[in-house]
C-alpha positions as CSV (number, residue, x, y, z in Angstrom):
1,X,-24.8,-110.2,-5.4
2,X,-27.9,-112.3,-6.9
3,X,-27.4,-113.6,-10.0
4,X,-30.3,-114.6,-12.1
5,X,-30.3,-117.8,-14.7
6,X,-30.8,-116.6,-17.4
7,X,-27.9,-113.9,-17.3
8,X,-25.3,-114.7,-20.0
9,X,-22.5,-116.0,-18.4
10,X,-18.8,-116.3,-19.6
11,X,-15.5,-118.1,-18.7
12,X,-12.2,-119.4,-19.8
13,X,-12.6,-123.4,-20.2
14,X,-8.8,-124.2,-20.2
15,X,-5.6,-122.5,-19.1
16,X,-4.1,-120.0,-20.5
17,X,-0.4,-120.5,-21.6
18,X,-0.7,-123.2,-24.0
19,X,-0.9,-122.7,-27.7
20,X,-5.0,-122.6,-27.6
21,X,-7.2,-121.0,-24.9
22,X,-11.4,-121.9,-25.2
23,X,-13.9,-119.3,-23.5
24,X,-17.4,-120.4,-23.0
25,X,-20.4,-118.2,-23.0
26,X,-24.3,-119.2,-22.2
27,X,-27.1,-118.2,-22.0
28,X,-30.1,-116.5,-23.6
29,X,-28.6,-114.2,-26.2
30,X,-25.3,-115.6,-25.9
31,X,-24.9,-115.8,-29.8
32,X,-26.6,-112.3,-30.6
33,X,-24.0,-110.5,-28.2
34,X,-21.1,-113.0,-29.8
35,X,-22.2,-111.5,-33.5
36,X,-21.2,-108.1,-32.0
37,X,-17.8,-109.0,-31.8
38,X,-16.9,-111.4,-34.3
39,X,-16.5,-110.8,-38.0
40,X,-16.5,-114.2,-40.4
41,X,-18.1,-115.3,-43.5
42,X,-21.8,-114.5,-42.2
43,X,-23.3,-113.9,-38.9
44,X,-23.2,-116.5,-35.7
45,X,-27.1,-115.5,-35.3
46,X,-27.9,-117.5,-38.7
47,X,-25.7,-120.3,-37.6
48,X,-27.2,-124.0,-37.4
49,X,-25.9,-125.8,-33.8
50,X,-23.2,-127.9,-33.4
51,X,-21.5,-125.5,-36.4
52,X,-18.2,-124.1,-36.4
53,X,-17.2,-121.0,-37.9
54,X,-13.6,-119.1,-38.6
55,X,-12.9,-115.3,-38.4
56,X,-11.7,-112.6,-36.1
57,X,-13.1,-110.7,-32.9
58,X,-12.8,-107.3,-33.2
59,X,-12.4,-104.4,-30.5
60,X,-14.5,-101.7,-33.0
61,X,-11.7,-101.9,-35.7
62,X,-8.9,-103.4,-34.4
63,X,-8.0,-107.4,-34.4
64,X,-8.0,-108.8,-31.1
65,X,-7.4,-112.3,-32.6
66,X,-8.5,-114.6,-35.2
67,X,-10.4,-117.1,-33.6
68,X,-13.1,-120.9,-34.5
69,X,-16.8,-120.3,-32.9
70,X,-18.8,-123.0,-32.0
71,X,-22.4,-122.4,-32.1
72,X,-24.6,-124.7,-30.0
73,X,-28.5,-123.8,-29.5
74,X,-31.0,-125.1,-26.8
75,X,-31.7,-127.2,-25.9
76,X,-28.6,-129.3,-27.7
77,X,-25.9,-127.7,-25.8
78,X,-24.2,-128.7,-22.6
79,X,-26.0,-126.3,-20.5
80,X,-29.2,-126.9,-22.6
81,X,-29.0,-122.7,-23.5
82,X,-28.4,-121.0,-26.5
83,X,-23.8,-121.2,-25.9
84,X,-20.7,-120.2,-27.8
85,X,-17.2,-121.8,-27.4
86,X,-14.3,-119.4,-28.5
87,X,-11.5,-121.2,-29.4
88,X,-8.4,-118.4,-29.2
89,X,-4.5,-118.3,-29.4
90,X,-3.2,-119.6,-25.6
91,X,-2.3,-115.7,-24.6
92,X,-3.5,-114.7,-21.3
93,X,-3.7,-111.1,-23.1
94,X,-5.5,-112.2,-25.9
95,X,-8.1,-114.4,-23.4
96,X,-8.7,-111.6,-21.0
97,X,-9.4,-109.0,-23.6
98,X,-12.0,-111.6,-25.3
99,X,-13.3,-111.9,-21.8
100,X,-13.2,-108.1,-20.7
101,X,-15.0,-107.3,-24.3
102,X,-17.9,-109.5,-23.5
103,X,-18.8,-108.3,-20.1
104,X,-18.5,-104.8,-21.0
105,X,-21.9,-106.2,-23.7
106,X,-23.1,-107.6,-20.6
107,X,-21.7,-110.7,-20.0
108,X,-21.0,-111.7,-16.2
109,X,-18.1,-114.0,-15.1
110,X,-19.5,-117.5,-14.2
111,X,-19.0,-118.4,-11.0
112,X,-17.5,-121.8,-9.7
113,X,-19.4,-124.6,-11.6
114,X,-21.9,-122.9,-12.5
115,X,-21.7,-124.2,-16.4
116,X,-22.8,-127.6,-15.1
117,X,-25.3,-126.2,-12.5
118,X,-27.0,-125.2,-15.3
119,X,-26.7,-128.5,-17.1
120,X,-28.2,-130.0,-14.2
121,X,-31.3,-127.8,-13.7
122,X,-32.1,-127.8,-16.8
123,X,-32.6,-131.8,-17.2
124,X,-29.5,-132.5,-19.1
125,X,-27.9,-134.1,-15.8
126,X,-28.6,-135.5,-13.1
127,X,-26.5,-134.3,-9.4
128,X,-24.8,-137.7,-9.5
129,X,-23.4,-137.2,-13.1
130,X,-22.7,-133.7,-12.5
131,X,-20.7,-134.6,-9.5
132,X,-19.0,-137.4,-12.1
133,X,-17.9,-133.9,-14.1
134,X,-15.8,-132.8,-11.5
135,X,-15.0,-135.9,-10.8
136,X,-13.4,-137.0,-14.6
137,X,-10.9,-133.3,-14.4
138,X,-9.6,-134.3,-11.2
139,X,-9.0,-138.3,-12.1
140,X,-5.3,-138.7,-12.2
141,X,-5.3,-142.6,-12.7
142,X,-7.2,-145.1,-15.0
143,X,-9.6,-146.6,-11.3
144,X,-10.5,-143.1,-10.8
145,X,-11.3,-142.2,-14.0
146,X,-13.4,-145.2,-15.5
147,X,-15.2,-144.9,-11.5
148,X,-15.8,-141.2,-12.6
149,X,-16.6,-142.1,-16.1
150,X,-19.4,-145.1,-15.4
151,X,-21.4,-142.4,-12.8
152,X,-21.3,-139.6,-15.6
153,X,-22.9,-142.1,-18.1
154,X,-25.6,-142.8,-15.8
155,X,-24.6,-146.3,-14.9
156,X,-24.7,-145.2,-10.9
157,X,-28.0,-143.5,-11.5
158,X,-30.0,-145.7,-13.8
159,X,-29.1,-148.2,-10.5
160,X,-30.8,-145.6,-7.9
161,X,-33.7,-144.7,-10.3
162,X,-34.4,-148.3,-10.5
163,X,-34.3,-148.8,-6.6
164,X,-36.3,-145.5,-6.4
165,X,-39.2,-146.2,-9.0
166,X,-39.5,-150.1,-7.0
167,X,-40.2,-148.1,-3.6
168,X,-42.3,-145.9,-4.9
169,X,-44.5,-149.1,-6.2
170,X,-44.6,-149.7,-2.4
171,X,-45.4,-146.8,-1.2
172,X,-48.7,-146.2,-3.6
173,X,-49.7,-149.7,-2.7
174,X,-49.4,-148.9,1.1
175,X,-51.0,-145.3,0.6
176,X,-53.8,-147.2,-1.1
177,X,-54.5,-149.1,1.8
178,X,-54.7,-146.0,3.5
179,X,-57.5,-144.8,1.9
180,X,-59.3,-147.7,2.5
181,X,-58.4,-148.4,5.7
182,X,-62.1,-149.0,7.2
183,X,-62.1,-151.7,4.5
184,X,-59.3,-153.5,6.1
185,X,-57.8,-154.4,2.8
186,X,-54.7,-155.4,2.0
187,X,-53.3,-154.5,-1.5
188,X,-49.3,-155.1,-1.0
189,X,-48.8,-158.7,-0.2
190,X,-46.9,-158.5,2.6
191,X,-44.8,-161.7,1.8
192,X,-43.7,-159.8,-1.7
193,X,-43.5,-156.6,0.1
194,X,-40.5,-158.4,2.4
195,X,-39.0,-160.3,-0.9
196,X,-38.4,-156.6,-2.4
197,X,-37.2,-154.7,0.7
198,X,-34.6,-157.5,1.4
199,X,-33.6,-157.0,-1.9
200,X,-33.5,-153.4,-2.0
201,X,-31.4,-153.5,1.5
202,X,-28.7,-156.1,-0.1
203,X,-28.4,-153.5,-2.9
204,X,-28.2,-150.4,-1.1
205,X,-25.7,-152.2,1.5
206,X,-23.6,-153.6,-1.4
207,X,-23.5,-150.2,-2.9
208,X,-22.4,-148.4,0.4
209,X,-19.9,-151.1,0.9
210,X,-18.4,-150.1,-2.0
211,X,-17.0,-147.1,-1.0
212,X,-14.0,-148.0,0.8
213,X,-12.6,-148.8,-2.0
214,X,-14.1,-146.5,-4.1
215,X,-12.8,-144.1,-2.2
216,X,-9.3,-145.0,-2.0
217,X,-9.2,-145.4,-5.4
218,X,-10.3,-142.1,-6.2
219,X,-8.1,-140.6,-4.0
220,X,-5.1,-142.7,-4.2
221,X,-4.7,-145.8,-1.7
222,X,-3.0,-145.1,1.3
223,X,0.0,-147.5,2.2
224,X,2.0,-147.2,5.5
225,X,5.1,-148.8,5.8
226,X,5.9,-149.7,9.5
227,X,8.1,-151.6,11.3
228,X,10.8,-151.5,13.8
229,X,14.1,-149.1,13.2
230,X,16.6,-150.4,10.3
231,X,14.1,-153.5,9.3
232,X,14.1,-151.5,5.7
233,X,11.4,-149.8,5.1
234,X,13.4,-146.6,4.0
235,X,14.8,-149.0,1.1
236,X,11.9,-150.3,0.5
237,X,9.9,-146.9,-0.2
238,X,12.5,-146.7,-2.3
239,X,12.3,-149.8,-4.4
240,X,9.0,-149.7,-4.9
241,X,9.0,-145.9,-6.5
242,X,12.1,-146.6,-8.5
243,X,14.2,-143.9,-7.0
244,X,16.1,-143.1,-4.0
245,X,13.5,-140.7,-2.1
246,X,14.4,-141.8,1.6
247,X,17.7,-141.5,3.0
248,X,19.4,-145.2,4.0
249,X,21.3,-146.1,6.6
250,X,22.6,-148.4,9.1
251,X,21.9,-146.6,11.8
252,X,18.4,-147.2,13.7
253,X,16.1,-144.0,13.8
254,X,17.5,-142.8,10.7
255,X,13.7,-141.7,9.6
256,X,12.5,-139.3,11.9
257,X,9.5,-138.1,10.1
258,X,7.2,-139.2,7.6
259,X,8.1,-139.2,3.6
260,X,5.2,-139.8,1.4
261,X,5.9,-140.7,-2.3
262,X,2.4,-141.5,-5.2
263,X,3.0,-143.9,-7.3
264,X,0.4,-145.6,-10.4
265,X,0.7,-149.2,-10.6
266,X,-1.2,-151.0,-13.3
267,X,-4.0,-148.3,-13.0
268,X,-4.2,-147.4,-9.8
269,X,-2.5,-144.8,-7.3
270,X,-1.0,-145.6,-4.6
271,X,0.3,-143.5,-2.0
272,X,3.2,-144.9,0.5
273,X,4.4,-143.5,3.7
274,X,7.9,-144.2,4.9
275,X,7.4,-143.7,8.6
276,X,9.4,-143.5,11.8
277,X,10.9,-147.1,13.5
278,X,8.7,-147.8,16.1
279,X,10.3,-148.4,19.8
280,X,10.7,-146.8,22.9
281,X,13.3,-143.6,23.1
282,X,13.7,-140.5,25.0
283,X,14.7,-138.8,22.2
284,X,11.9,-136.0,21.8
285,X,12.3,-135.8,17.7
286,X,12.0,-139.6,17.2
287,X,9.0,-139.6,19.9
288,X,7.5,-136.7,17.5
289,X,8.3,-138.9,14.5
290,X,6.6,-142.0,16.5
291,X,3.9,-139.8,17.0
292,X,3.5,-139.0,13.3
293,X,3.4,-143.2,12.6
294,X,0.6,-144.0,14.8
295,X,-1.5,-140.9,12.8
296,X,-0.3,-142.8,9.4
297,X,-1.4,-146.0,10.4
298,X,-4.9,-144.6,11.4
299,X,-5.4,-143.2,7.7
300,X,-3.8,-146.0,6.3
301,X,-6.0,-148.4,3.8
302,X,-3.4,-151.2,3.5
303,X,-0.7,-151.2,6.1
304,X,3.1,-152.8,5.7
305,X,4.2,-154.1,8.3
306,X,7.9,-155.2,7.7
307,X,9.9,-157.6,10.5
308,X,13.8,-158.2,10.1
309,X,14.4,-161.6,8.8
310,X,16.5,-162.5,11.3
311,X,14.0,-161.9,13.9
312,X,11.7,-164.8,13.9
313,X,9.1,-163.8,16.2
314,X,7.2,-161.5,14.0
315,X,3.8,-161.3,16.0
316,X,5.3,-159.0,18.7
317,X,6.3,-156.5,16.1
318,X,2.6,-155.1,16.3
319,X,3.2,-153.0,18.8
320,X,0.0,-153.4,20.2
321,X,-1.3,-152.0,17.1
322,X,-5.2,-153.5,16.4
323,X,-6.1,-152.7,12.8
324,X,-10.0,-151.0,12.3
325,X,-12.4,-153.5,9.5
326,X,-11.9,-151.5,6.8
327,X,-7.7,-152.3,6.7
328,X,-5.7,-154.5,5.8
329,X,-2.4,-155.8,6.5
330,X,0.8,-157.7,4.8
331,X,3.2,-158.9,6.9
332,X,6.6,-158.3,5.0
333,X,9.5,-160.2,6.1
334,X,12.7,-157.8,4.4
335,X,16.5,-159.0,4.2
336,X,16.1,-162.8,3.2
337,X,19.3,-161.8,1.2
338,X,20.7,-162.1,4.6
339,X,19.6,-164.7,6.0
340,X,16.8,-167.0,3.8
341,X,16.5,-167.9,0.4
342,X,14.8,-166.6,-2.6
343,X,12.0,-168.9,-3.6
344,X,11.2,-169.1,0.6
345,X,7.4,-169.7,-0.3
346,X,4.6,-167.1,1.3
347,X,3.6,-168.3,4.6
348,X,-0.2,-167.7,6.2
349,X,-2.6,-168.8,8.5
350,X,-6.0,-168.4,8.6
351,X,-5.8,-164.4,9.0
352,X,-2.3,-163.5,8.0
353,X,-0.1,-164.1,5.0
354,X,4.1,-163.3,5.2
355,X,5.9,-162.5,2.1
356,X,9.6,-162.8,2.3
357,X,11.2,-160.0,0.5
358,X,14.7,-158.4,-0.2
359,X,14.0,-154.9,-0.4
360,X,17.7,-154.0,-1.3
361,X,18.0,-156.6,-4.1
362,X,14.7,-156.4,-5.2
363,X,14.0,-160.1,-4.6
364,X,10.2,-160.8,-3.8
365,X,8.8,-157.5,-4.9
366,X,6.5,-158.6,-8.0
367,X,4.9,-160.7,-5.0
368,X,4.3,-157.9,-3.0
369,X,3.2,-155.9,-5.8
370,X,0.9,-158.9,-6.8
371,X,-0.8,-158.7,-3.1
372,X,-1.6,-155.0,-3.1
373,X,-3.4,-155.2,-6.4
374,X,-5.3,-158.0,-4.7
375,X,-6.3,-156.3,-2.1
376,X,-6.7,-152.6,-4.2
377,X,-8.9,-154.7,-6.7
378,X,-9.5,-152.0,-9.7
379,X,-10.9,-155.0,-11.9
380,X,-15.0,-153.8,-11.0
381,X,-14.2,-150.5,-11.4
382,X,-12.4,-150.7,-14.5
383,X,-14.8,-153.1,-16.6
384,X,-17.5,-150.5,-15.4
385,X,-19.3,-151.8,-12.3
386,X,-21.1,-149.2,-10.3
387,X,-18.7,-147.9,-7.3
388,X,-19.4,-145.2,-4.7
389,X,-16.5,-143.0,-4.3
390,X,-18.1,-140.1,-2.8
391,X,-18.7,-139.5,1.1
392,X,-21.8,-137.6,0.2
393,X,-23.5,-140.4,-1.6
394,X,-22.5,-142.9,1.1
395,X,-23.6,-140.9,3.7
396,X,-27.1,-141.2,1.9
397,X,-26.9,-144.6,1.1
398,X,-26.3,-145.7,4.7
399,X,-28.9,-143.9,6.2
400,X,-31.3,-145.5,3.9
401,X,-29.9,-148.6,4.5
402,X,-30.4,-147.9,8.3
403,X,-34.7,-146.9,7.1
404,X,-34.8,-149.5,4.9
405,X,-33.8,-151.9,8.5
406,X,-36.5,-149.9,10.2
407,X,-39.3,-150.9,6.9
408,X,-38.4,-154.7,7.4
409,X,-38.4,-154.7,11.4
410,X,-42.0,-152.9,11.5
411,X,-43.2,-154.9,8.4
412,X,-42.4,-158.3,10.8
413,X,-43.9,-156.7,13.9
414,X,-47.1,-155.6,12.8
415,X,-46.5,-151.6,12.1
416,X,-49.2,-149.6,11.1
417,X,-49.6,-148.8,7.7
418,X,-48.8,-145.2,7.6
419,X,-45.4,-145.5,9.7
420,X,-44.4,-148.5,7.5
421,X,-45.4,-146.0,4.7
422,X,-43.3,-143.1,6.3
423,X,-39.9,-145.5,6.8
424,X,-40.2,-146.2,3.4
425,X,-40.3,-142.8,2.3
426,X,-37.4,-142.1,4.2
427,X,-35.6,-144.6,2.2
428,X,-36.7,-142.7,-1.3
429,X,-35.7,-139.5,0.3
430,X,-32.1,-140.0,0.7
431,X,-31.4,-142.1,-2.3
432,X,-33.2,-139.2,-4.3
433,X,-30.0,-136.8,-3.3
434,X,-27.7,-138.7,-4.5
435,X,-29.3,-137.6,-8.0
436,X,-30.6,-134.7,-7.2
437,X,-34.3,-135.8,-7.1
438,X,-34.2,-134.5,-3.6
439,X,-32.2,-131.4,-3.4
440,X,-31.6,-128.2,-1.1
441,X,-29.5,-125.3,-1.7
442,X,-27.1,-125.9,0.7
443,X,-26.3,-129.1,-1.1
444,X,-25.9,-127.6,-4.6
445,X,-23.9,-124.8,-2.9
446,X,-21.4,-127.0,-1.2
447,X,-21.3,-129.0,-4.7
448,X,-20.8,-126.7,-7.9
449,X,-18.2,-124.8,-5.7
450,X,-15.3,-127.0,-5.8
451,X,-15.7,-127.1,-9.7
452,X,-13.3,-125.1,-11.4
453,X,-15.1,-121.4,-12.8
454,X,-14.9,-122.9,-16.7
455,X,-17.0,-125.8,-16.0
């Protein structure tokens, strides 16, 4: 079915259930077909904006429910149309009927985000801050929401439009030389034209750099804890979620499969995976469980890697395991109840760092604890530095990061003018969809539909 913009659209905004349900209608005549229903002191359609108003929606002469209106007119409205919020009693009943009354005036249910597709076409967003929408109802930690929350404010676009309006500088300058090109004139100085694009590269690669954290922080940081059979990591799991989750026990291969537990830690989610012993068996349900560790410790962010105390060589507990760039690992030495003291201090080299621990007694933990939030560093996020959390937006940034290599390289080896011109383009095009400068779509498709319908 094609759906038009300016049809009035209509949806619940929260679940039903609760002691209050909202429904949301836009669009042009949204308060006219509103009046139709709803009986009150005086008529919605000589409301001011931004007004609320008490009475009843009726079905002809029978109370549905007695209900608060809020009037909002275009442009000031979320969607920048003429909108109503209904605020109702929680009753799926009561909702449904307000809803089936106003599509039987003509109202249409909204499809999946399509509340804040509206926003964004007409001005009052941009794609990155719409994105941020969705982004702020799924945040289920303090990291994800203030990364969330500094995008929807603009922060992360006010830093693109500002990379955006310095390459289009370049560009007219370049294009200007274009037009005069029998002239052989030069009106961007090359040397300044290499100052900026340097800096525009150490931008754009510090913001696509971001997202490895971003990303684990908006969707919980994944921790594997791995080891040999019976080093601990079963009691561990369960000291550090404060409950017993895995089953202990003496006996080696005791976890045959993976148990993942989330837990938020000073702002931040992380999620750990109690995983299989590692070693050699022909037991074909610990070799599936074995199986299931390697796949762990590929998705893994941080990785910990916990030795027996007793065993003092610790390097060839790896397994053979070589770690990708983007993790990181902490070498956990468990049982130093058993056999070392408490205050042992951390031990490291130049690449690794030890911490002794005592996973049963508890002994050592705040130092763990301490390393992870090192390492899962909310502090940028939270005091409101710009972070890229989504895939989408660093799949942008590093291919203009990979044109803006291209600019620099041609601009030291003599390019012409109009493919130095071109690169740089390039460059503008994939930074403007991120906000939605540059759009298709296919893009806005694959966006608004993982909103929920209300939003």
């Amino acid at each position: 079915m094609i759906h038009l913009d300016h049809d009035i659209i209509i949806a619940p905004a929260t679940a039903t259930g609760g002691a209050l349900c909202i429904i949301r209608l836009s669009g042009e005549g949204a308060i006219e077909m509103c009046d139709s229903l709803f009986r009150g002191k005086k008529r919605l359609a000589e409301a001011k904006g931004a007004t609320l108003h008490y009475g009843y929606i009726m079905d002809g002469k029978q109370v549905v429910d007695d209900v608060v209106v809020s009037v909002f007119r275009a442009p000031h409205s979320y969607t920048g149309e003429d909108s109503i919020e209904i605020s109702a009693h929680g009753s799926l009943y009561i909702a449904n009927r307000i809803i089936s009354l106003l599509t039987s005036h003509g109202a249409r249910l909204a499809e999946a985000g399509e509340f804040t597709r509206r926003a964004f076409m007409a001005g009052k967003l941009d794609l990155s801050q719409a994105e941020a929408v969705a982004d702020i109802i799924a945040s289920d930690s303090r990291a994800s929401h203030a990364i969330a929350s500094t995008q929807m404010r603009g922060g992360y676009s006010e830093e693109l439009r500002s990379l955006r309006d310095k390459l289009l500088h370049i560009c007219s300058l370049l294009e200007l030389e274009l037009d005069f090109s029998e002239e052989d004139v030069e009106f961007a100085d090359r040397q300044e034209l290499s100052r900026l694009l340097n800096e525009l590269l150490l931008k754009v690669r510090s913001l696509a750099d971001s997202f490895s954290l971003g990303n684990a922080l908006k969707h919980g940081v994944n921790v594997a804890i791995v080891g040999r059979p019976n080093v601990g990591k079963s009691t561990l799991l369960n000291r550090l979620i404060g409950e017993e989750r895995a089953m202990v026990s003496e006996i080696a291969g005791t976890t045959r499969d993976s148990i993942e537990e989330s837990v938020n830690i000073e702002g931040v989610i992380y999620r750990f995976v109690d995983t299989a012993g590692l070693h050699s068996t022909d037991d074909r349900l610990e070799q599936m469980g074995i199986e299931r560790t390697w796949k762990a410790l590929e998705k893994a962010h941080i990785i910990l890697w916990i030795t027996d105390s007793a065993d003092r060589d610790i390097e060839k507990d790896l397994c053979g395991f070589a770690p990708s760039p983007e993790q990181r690992i902490i070498h956990v030495i468990n049982k130093i109840d058993l056999h070392a003291k408490e205050d042992q201090p951390i031990t490291e080299t130049q690449d690794k760092k030890y911490i002794p621990i005592s996973a049963k007694l508890g002994l050592g933990i705040d130092k763990l604890l301490a390393e992870l939030h090192t390492i899962a560093d909310a502090t940028n996020a939270l005091r409101g530095d710009v972070i890229v959390s989504s895939q989408r937006h660093y799949e942008a940034l590093r291919k203009a990061q990979e044109s803006l290599v291209r600019s620099l390289d041609g601009l030291h080896n003599g390019t012409p003018t109009d493919l130095l011109s071109e690169d740089i383009r390039q460059v503008m095009y994939h930074i403007g969809t991120i906000t939605g400068e540059i759009n298709s779509e296919d893009i806005l498709k694959s966006i608004f539909s993982s909103f929920c319908i209300g939003k």
